[in-house]
C-alpha positions, -999 to 999 in steps of 0.1 A, spaced: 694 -355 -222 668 -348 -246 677 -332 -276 651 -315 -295 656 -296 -331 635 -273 -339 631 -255 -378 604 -236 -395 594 -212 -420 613 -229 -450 592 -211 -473 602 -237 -501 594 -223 -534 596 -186 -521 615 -155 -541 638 -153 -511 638 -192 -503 673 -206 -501 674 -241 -515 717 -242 -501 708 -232 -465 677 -257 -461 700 -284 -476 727 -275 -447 704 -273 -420 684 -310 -427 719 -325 -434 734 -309 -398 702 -318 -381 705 -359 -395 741 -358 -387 729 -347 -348 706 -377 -345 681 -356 -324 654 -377 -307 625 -353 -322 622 -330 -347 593 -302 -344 588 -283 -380 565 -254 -369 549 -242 -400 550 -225 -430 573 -255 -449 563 -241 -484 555 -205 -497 524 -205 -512 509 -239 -510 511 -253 -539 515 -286 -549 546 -282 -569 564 -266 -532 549 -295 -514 563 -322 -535 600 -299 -532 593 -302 -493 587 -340 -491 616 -345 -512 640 -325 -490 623 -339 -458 638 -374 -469 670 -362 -452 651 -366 -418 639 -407 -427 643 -424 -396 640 -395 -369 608 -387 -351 593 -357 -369 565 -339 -361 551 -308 -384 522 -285 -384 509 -265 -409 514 -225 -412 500 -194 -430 518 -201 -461 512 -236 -461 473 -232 -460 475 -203 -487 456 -215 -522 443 -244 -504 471 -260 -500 461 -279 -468 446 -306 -488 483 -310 -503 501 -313 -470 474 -337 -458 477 -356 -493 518 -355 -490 529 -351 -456 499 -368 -435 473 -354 -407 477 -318 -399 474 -319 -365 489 -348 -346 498 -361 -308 527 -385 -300 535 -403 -264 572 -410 -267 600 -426 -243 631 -402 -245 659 -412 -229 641 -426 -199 613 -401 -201 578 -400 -215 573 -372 -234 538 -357 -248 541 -339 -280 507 -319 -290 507 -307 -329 477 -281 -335 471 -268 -370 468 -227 -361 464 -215 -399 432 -207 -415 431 -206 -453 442 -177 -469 444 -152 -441 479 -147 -422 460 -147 -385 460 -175 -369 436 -196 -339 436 -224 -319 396 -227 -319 372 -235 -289 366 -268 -311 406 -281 -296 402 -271 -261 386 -304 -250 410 -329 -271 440 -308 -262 432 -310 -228 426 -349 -227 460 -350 -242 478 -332 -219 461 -351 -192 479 -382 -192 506 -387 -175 539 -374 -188 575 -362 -175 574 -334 -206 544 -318 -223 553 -303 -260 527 -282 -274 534 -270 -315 516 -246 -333 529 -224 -359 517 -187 -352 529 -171 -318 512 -168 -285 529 -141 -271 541 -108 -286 573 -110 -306 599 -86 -297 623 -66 -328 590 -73 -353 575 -38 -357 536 -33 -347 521 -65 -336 500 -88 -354 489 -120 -363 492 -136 -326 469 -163 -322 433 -147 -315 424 -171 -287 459 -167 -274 448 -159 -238 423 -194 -239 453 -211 -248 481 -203 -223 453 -208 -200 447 -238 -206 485 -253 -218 494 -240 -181 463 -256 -163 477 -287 -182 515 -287 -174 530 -278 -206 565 -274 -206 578 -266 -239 562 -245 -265 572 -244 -297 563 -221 -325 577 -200 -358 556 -175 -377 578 -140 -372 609 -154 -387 623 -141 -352 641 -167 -329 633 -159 -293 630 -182 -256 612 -168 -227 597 -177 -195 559 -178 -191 555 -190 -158 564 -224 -157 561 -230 -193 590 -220 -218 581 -204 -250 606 -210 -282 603 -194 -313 624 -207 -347 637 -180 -370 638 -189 -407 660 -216 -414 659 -215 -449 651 -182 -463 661 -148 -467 629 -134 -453 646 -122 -419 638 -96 -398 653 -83 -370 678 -111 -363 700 -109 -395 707 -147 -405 685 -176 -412 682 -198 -384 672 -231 -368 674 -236 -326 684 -271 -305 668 -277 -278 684 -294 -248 665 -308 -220 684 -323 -188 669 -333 -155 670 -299 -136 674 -273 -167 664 -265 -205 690 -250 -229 680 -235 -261 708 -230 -286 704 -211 -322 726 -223 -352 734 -210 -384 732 -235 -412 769 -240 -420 781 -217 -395 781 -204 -360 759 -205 -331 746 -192 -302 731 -194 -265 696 -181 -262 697 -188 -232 692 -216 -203 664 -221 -180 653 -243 -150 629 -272 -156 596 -274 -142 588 -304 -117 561 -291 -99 527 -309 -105 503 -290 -128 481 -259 -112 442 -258 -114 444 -282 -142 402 -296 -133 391 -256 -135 372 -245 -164 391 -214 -183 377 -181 -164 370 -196 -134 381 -180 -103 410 -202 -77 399 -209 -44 401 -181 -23 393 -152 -52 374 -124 -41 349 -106 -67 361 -67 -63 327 -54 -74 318 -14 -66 286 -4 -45 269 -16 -14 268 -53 2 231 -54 -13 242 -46 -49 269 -69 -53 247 -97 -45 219 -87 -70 249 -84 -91 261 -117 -83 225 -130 -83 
């Protein structure tokens, strides 16, 4: 089994931050010994350098444990990616691991744009994500902080990724199996196709929304299924649910985003002669 812990939206320096419940949930998350850690964004409030020194500090809890992290909204806010590359290293990252027998692919994108709460992959990824995810792997983990899909009990939606379509396209084309996300302060796990979509609450601050308590999830994967579990920090926790594994070979993964599959047929209106003037 894989076990994969996943935490974000900290908000470390925040009004609402909870310095107790952040210690808690690094100190439950060293004790499990997980073979990755995925931080998805938004590890300080406002980005400055005072929050980021605060976050590298607490993050010593994790020394020794495969981390990976990726900046957020927050994080970029007052320019405050140049701290996180200055403190915690490169924003965007890709790992080849051997986990318990497998070889995993874990894909870190940096989604945040300074001082605006939207985020976006950016045309300028497609082509090194895609190289990425092309070599070979039993699991594919793609991390970015802001959410690709709609985010249920969160009110009128906003700030999903802008190229959000591009990019399921292409994680699918790919054969990502895991992706991992925060942003909403909303944990969730649903099925996209083959893929499985996870999103962290907050695990350390009182910025929650629909579900009531500051969270971080645990992600188990075993040969034939995926089990996603949330935890309280110094409390209870709960299913959110289990789900078969993919092992079926990636689909249309050498076809450019748009294009049609084999077989497609154009539905256009109007005579024989006009759909091939329209077709040119």
């Amino acid at each position: 089994m894989i076990l994969i812990a996943q935490l974000s939206d900290l908000h470390v320096g925040g009004a609402r931050h909870e310095p107790r419940l952040l210690e808690l949930a690094l100190g439950e998350i060293a004790a499990l010994r997980p073979d990755l850690v995925v931080i998805a964004g938004d590890l300080t409030d406002e980005g400055y350098p005072d929050q980021y020194e605060l976050v590298r500090t607490a993050l010593g809890r994790l020394d020794g444990l495969e981390v990976v992290a990726v900046p957020g909204n927050h994080d970029a806010r007052h320019v405050g990616y140049l701290h996180w590359e200055r403190l915690l290293g490169p924003r965007e990252v890709t790992k080849r691991l051997e986990l318990d027998g497998e070889q995993v692919t874990v894909v870190g994108v940096d989604s945040s744009k300074p001082d605006v709460d939207e985020g976006e992959i950016g045309r300028e990824h497609y082509a090194p994500l895609a190289a990425a995810l092309d070599e070979a792997a039993d699991l594919r983990v793609f991390v970015c902080h802001h959410h690709l899909l709609p985010i249920p009990g969160t009110g009128r939606e906003r700030n999903q990724v802008a190229d959000a379509g591009d990019v399921l396209a292409l994680l699918s084309a790919h054969g990502v199996d895991l992706v991992l996300g925060g942003h909403r302060h909303v944990p969730y796990a649903w099925r996209l196709g083959e893929m499985l979509v996870v999103h962290s609450g907050t695990a350390a601050s009182l910025r929650t929304r629909a579900f009531p308590h500051p969270a971080y999830n645990l992600i188990k994967v075993e040969p034939d299924n995926v089990q996603v579990e949330l935890r309280v920090p110094g409390a209870e926790s709960q299913a959110l649910g289990s789900f078969p594994r993919r092992h079926a070979a990636p689909v249309a993964a050498d076809l450019p985003l748009g294009a049609p599959r084999e077989g497609f047929e154009w539905l256009l209106p109007g005579t024989a002669e006009d759909q091939e003037r329209i077709l040119g």
